[in-house]
PALUMMI-537298 format. One record per residue (C-alpha): x, y, z; residue number from 0; chain. Coordinates in steps of 0.25 Angstrom, whole numbers. Example, Ala and Ser with C-alpha at 12.3 -4.5 7.8 and 13.67 -1.06 7.14 Angstrom:
<atoms>
+-------+-------+-------+-----+---+
|    c1 |    c2 |    c3 |   k | c |
+-------+-------+-------+-----+---+
|    49 |   -18 |    31 |   0 | A |
|    55 |    -4 |    29 |   1 | A |
+-------+-------+-------+-----+---+
</atoms>
This chain:
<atoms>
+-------+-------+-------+-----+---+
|    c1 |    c2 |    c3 |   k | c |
+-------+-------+-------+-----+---+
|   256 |   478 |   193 |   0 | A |
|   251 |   490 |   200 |   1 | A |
|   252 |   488 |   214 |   2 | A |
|   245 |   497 |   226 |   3 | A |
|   257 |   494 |   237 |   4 | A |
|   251 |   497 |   252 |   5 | A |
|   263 |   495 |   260 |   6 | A |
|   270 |   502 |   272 |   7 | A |
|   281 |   509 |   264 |   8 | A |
|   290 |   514 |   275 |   9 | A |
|   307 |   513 |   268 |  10 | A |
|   308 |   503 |   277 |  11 | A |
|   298 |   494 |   275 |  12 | A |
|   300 |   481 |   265 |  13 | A |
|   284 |   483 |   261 |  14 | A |
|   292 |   496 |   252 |  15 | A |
|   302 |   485 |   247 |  16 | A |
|   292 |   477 |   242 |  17 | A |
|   285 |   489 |   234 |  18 | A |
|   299 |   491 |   228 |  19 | A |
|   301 |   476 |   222 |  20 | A |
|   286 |   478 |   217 |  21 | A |
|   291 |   490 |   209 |  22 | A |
|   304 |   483 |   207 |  23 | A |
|   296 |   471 |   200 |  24 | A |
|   289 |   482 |   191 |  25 | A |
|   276 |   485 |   199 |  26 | A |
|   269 |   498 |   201 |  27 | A |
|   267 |   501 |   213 |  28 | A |
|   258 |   509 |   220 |  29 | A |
|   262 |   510 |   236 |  30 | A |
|   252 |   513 |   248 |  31 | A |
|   261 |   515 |   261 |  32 | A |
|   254 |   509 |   271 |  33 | A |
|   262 |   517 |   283 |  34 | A |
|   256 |   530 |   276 |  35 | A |
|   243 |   526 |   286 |  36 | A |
|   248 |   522 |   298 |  37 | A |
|   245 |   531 |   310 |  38 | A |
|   256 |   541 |   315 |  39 | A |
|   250 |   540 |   330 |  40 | A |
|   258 |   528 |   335 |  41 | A |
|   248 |   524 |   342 |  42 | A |
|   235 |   524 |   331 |  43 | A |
|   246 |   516 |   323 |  44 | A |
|   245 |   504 |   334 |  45 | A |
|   230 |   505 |   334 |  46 | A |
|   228 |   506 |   320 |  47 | A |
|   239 |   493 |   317 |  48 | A |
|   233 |   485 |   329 |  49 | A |
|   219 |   488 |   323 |  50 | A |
|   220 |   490 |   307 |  51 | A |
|   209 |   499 |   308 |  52 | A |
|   207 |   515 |   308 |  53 | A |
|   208 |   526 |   299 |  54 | A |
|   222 |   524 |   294 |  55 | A |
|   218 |   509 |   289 |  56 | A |
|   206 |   516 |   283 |  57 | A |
|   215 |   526 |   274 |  58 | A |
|   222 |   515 |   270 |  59 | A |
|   213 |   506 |   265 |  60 | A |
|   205 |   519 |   258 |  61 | A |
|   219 |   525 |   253 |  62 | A |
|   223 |   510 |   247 |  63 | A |
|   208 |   507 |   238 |  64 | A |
|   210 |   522 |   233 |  65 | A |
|   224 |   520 |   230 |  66 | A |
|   221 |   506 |   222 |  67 | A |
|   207 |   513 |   216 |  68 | A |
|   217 |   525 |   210 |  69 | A |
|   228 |   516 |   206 |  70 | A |
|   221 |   504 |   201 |  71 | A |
|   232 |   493 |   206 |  72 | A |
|   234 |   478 |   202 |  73 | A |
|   240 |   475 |   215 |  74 | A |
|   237 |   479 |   231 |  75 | A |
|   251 |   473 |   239 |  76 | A |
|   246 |   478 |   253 |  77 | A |
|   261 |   474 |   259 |  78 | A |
|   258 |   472 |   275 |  79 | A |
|   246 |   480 |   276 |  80 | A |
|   238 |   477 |   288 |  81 | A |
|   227 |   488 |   283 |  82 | A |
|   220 |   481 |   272 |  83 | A |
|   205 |   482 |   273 |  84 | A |
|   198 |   469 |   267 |  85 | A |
|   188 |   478 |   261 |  86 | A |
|   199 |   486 |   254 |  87 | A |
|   207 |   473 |   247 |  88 | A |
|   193 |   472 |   244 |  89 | A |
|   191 |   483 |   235 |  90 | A |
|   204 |   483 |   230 |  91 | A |
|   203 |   468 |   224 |  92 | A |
|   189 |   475 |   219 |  93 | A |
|   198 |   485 |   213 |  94 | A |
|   206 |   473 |   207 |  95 | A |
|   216 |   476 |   216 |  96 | A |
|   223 |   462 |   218 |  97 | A |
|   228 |   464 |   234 |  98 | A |
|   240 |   458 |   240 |  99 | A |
|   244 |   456 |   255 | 100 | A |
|   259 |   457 |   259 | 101 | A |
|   259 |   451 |   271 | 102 | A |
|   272 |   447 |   277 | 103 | A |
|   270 |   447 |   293 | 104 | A |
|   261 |   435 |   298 | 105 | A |
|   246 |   440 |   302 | 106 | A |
|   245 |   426 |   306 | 107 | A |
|   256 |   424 |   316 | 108 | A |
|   257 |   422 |   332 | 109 | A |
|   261 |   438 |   333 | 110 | A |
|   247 |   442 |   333 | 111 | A |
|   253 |   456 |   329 | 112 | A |
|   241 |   467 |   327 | 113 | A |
|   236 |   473 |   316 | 114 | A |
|   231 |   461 |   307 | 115 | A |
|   215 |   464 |   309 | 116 | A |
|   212 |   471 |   295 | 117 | A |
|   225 |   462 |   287 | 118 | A |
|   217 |   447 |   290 | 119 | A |
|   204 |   452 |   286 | 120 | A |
|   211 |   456 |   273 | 121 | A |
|   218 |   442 |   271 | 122 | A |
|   206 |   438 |   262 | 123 | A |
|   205 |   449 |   255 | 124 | A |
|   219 |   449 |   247 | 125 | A |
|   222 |   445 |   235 | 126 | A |
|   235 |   438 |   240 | 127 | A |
|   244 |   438 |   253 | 128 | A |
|   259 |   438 |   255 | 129 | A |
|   264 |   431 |   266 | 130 | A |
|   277 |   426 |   271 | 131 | A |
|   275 |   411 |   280 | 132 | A |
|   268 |   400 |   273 | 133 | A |
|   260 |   399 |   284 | 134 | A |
|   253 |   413 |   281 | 135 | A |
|   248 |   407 |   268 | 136 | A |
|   238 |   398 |   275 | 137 | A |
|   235 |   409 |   286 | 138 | A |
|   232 |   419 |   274 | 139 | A |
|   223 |   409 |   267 | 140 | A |
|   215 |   405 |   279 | 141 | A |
|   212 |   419 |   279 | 142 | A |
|   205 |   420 |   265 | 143 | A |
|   219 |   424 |   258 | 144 | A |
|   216 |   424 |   244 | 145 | A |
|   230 |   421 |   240 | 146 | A |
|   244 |   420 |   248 | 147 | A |
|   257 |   421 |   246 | 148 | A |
|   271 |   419 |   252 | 149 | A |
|   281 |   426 |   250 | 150 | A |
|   294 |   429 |   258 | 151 | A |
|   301 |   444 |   264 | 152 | A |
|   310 |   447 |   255 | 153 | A |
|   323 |   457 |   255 | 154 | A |
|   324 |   471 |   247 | 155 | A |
|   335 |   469 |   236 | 156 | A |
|   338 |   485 |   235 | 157 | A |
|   339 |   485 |   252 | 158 | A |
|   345 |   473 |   254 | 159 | A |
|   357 |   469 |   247 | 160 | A |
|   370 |   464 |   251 | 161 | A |
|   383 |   473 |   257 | 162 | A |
|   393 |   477 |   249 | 163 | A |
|   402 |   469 |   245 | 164 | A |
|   414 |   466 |   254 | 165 | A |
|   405 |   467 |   266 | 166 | A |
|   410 |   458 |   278 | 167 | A |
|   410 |   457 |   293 | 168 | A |
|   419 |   469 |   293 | 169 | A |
|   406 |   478 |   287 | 170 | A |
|   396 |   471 |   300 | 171 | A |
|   395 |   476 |   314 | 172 | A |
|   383 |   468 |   317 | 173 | A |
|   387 |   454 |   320 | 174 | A |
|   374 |   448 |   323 | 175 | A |
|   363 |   455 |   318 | 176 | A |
|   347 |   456 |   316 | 177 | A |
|   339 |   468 |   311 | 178 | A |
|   323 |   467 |   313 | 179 | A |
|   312 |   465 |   326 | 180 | A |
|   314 |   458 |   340 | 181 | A |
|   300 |   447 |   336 | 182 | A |
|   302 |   435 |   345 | 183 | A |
|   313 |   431 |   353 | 184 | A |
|   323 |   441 |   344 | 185 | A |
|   328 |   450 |   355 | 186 | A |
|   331 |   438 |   364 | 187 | A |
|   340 |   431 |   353 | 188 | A |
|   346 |   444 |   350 | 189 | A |
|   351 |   447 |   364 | 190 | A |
|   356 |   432 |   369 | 191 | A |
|   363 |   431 |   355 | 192 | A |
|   368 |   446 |   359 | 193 | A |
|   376 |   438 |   371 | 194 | A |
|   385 |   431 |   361 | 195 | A |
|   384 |   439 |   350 | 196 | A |
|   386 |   453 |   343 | 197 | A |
|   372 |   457 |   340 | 198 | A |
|   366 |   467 |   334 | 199 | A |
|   349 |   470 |   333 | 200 | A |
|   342 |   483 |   324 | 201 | A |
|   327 |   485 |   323 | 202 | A |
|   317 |   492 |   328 | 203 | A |
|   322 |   501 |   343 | 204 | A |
|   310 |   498 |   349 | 205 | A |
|   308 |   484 |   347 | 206 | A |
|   322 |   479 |   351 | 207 | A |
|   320 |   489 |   361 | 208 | A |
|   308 |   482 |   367 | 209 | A |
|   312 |   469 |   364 | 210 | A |
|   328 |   468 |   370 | 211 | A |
|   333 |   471 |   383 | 212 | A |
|   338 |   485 |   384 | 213 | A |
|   353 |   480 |   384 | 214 | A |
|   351 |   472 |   374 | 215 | A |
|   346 |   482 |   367 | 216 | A |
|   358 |   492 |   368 | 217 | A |
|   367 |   480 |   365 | 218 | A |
|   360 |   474 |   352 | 219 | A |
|   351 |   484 |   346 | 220 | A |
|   358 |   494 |   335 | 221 | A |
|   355 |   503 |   324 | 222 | A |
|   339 |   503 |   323 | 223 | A |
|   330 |   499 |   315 | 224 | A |
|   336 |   496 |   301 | 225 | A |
|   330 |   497 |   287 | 226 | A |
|   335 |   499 |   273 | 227 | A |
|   351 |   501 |   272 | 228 | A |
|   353 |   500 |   286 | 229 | A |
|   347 |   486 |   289 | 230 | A |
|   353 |   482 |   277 | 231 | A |
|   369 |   486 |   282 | 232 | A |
|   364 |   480 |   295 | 233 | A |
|   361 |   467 |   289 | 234 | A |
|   376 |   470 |   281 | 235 | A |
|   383 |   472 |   292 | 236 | A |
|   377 |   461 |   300 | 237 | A |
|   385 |   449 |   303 | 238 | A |
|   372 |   441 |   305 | 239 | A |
|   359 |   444 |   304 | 240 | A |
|   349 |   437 |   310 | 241 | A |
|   337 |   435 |   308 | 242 | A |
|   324 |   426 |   315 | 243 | A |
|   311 |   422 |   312 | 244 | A |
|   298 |   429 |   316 | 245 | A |
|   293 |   419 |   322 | 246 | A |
|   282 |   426 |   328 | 247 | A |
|   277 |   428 |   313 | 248 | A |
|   279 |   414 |   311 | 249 | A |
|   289 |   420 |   300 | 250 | A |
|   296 |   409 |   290 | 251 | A |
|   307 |   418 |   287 | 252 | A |
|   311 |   433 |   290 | 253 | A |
|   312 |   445 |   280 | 254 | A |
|   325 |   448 |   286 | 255 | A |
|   332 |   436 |   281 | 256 | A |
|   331 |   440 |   266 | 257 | A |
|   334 |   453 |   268 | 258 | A |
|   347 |   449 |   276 | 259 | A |
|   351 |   439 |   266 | 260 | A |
|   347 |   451 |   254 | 261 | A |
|   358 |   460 |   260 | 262 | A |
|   369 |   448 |   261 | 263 | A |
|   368 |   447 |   276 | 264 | A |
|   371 |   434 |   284 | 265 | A |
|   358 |   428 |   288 | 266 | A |
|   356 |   421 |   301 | 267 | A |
|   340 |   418 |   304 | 268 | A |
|   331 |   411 |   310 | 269 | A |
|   330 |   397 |   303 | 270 | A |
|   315 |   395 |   296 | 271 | A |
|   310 |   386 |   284 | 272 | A |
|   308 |   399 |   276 | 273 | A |
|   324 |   404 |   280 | 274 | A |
|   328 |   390 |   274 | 275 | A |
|   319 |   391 |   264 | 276 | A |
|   326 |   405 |   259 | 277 | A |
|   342 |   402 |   264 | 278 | A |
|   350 |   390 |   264 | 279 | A |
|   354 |   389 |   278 | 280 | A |
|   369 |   390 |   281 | 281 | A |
|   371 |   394 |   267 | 282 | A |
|   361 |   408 |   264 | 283 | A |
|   357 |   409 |   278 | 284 | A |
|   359 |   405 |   291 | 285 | A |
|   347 |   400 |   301 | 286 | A |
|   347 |   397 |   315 | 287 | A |
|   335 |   392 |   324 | 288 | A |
|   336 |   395 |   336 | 289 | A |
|   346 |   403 |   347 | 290 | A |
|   357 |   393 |   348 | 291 | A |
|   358 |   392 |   334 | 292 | A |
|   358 |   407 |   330 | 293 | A |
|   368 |   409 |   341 | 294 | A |
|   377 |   397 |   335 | 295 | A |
|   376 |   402 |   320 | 296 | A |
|   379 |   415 |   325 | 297 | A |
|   391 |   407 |   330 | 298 | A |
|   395 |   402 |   318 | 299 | A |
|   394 |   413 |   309 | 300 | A |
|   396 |   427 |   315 | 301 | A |
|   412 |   424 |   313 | 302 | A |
|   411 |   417 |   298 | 303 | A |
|   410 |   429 |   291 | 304 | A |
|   414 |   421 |   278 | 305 | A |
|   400 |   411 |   281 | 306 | A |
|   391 |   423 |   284 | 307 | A |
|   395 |   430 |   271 | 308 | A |
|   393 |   419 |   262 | 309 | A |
|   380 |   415 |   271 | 310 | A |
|   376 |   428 |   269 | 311 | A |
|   380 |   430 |   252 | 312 | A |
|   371 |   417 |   249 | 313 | A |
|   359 |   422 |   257 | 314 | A |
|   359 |   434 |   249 | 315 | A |
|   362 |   427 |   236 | 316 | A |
|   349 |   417 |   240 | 317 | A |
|   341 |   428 |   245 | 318 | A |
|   342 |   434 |   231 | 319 | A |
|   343 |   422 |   223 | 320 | A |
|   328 |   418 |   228 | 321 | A |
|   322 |   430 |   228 | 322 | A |
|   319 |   435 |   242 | 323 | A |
|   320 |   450 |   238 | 324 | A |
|   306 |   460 |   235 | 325 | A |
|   306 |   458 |   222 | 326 | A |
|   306 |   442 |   221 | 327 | A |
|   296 |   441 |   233 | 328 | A |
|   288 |   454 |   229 | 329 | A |
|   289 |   447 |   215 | 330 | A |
|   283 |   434 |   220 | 331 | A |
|   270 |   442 |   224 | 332 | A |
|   268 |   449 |   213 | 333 | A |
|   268 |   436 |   205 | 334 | A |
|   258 |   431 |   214 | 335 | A |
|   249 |   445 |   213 | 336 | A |
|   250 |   445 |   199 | 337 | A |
|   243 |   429 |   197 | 338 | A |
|   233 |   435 |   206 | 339 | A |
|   232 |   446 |   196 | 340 | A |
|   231 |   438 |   183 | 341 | A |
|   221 |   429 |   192 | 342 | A |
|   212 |   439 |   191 | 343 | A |
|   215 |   444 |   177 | 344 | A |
|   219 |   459 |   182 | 345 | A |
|   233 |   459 |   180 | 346 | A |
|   238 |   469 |   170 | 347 | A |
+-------+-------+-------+-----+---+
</atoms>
């Protein structure tokens, strides 16, 4: 297929690891980045996200209907894009444009984040949804979704891979570690288990900043905010990682646990029916639910090097046996748009 890609394709974001498992699977694709619109004024760039309207969502939705009118698509994939116009989805499907919505955050949830205004009226207006929760697909459909389907995160097999080999506790120097946002109670948990434990947190400055004590800070936070080969080696040379459920998403499972179990680390998250679902516990992965229970499986296993390693080598060896890489999950989609597709007897 041909495939009009609108996406925010910053290095860093997974959105660009998606395209390249679309091209992997023998797409063309044709990418639109979305962060080419965003206002520079940091201030405009609230407005505009709270509201959804303005100029700069103006010249995108004219700039996607041209490009899709020049290059004559099969497929629109509008991966987390907040800008849609309904009357835009509207002409592309005129254009026999079949439209998909990527959509892995939860417009539905107890958050109440800004921005959704102009992505619910669109609900209907798609061809088909992507969600991750079971509990989307009925929220989508009450909405008028046409079609929805859930698919789960999924880890990027050229960024996320295993250490070398012979990689052992002599190679980590974080003992207990997590990489990512202080969401919910994060920061409090971090800290206390700082009081018995080495800890170790990277993310974004500003948000940790905000969200630990400043001694805390000094004493926990380290090395930024990591992406590509550097998140990776921190996830090598991590002892444990952890990593927690969203709950204020009402998330089932978390993008981070595949990608920690893609790149052979020692997994220890928050337990949920969609971890169990993916990691046999005690054997892939280990769970915990619950401060008391983290704190004694960190016990138990930041001294058992020999545990953690084979934990951590059948995680990996799941994570890639079942598919939770791009091209599997991105794959599963495809399949889905193509039936779509055939449905309407315009695949080529």
């Amino acid at each position: 297929m041909k495939i009009l890609y609108a996406a925010a394709l910053s290095p860093n974001d997974s959105a660009l690891y998606r395209l390249w498992a679309l091209e992997r699977l023998g797409q063309q694709v044709v990418p639109l980045d979305y962060l080419s619109y965003e206002a520079s004024n940091p201030i405009v760039h609230r407005i505009v996200y709270r509201l959804a309207a303005g100029p700069h969502v103006e010249r995108f939705n004219r700039d996607l209907i041209q490009l899709a009118e020049r290059e004559k698509p099969d497929l629109l994939w509008a991966d987390k894009i907040l800008w849609m116009k309904p009357r835009t989805l509207d002409h592309l499907r005129s254009l026999g444009v079949t439209t998909v919505s990527y959509m892995i955050d939860n417009p539905f949830g107890p958050r109440r984040d800004p921005g959704w205004r102009l992505y619910m009226k669109g609900i209907p207006h798609y061809d088909l949804h992507v969600v991750q929760r079971d509990k989307n697909i009925a929220d989508y459909r009450q909405r008028g979704a046409r079609d929805v389907i859930k698919i789960q995160t999924a880890y990027e097999p050229t960024l996320h891979f295993p250490p070398p080999e012979g990689w052992s506790d002599r190679n980590r120097d974080r003992e207990v570690s997590f990489v990512g946002t202080p969401y919910d109670d994060r920061a409090a948990v971090l800290t206390r288990l700082s009081e018995e434990f080495g800890v170790t947190i990277s993310g974004n400055d500003r948000s940790w900043r905000r969200a630990l004590a400043p001694a805390s800070f000094s004493k926990l936070y380290r090395e930024g905010e990591l992406y590509r080969q550097q998140y990776r080696e921190a996830l090598w040379r991590s002892k444990i990682n952890l990593s927690f459920i969203t709950h204020s998403n009402l998330d089932e499972f978390v993008h981070k646990s595949f990608e920690i179990a893609g790149c052979g680390g020692f997994l220890l998250a928050e337990r949920s029916a969609g971890h169990l679902d993916r990691f046999r516990e005690d054997e892939e992965a280990v769970f915990f639910t619950g401060y008391d229970e983290l704190a004694a499986k960190i016990r138990r296993y930041l001294p058992d090097e020999a545990a953690r390693a084979r934990i951590a080598a059948a995680g990996q060896a799941r994570a890639h046996r079942d598919g939770y890489y791009n091209d599997r999950q991105v794959g599963l989609i495809l399949e889905r748009a193509e039936s779509i597709l055939a449905a309407k007897g315009i695949l080529r």
